[in-house]
C-alpha positions as CSV (number, residue, x, y, z in Angstrom):
1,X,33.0,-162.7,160.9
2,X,32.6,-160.2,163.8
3,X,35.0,-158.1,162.5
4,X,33.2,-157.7,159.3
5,X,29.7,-156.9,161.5
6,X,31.9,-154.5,163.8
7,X,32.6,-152.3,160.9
8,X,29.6,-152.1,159.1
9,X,27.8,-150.8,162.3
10,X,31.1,-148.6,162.3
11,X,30.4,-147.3,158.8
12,X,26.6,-147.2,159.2
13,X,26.9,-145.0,161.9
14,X,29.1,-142.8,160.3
15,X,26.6,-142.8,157.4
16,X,24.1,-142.0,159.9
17,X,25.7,-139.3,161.1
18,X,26.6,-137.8,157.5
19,X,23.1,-137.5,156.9
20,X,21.6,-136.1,159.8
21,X,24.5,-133.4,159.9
22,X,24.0,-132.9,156.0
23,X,20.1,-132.5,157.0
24,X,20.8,-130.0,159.3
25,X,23.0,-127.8,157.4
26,X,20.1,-127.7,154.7
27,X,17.1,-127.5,157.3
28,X,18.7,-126.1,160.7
29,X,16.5,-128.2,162.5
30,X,17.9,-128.6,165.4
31,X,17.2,-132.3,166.5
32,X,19.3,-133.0,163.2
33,X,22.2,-131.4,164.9
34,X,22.2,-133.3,168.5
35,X,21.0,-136.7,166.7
36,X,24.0,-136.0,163.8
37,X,26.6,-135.3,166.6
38,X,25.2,-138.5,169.0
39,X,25.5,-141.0,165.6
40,X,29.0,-139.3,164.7
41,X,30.2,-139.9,168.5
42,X,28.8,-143.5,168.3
43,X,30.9,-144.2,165.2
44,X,34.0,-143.3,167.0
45,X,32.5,-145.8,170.0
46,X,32.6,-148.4,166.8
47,X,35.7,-147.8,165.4
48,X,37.3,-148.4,169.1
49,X,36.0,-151.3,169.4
50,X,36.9,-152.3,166.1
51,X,40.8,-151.5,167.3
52,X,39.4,-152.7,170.7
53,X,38.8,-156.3,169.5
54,X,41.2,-156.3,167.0
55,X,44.2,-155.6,169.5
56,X,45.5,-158.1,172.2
57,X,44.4,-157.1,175.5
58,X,48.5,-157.1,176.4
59,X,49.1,-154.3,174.4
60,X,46.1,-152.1,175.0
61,X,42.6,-152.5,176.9
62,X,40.3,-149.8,175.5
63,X,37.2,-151.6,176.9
64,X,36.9,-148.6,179.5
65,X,37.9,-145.5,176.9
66,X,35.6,-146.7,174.0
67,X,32.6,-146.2,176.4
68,X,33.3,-142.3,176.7
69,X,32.1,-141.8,173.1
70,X,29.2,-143.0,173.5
71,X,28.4,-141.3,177.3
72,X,28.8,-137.9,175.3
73,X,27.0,-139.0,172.1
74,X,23.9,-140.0,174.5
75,X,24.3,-137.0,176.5
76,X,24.5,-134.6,173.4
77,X,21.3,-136.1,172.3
78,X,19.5,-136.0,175.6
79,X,20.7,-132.2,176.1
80,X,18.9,-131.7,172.7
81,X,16.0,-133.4,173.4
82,X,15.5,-132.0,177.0
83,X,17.0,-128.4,176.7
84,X,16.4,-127.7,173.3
85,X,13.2,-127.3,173.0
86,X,11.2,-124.4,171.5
């Protein structure tokens, strides 16, 4: 049953992400950009945990690697929210 709740966030973000980047190509409003790229970074966070969980720790430990994603996902977004502004 969590495998089936680890995806659909998976898939949601990616969704999420889809639209905001989709947004931004029609708008070019910026904030779509830097929220599109954070929710397209958090989707890959998702999907490795999806392998991460999915794996035995034996074979591969991606507990440490699957945070990176999401470090530059939050830090795209707080560029654009900080340094972005007109």
């Amino acid at each position: 049953m969590s495998d089936l709740v680890f995806v659909l966030c998976a898939l949601t973000s990616l969704v999420v992400a889809v639209l905001l980047l989709r947004g931004y190509k029609r708008g070019r409003a910026r904030l779509l950009l830097w929220s599109g790229l954070c929710f397209l970074f958090m989707f890959l966070s998702n999907a490795m945990l999806v392998v991460d969980v999915n794996t035995p720790p034996e074979v591969i430990d991606l507990s440490f690697w699957r945070s990176v994603p999401t470090l530059i996902g939050v830090g795209l977004l707080l560029f654009g929210l900080i340094w972005d502004v007109r």
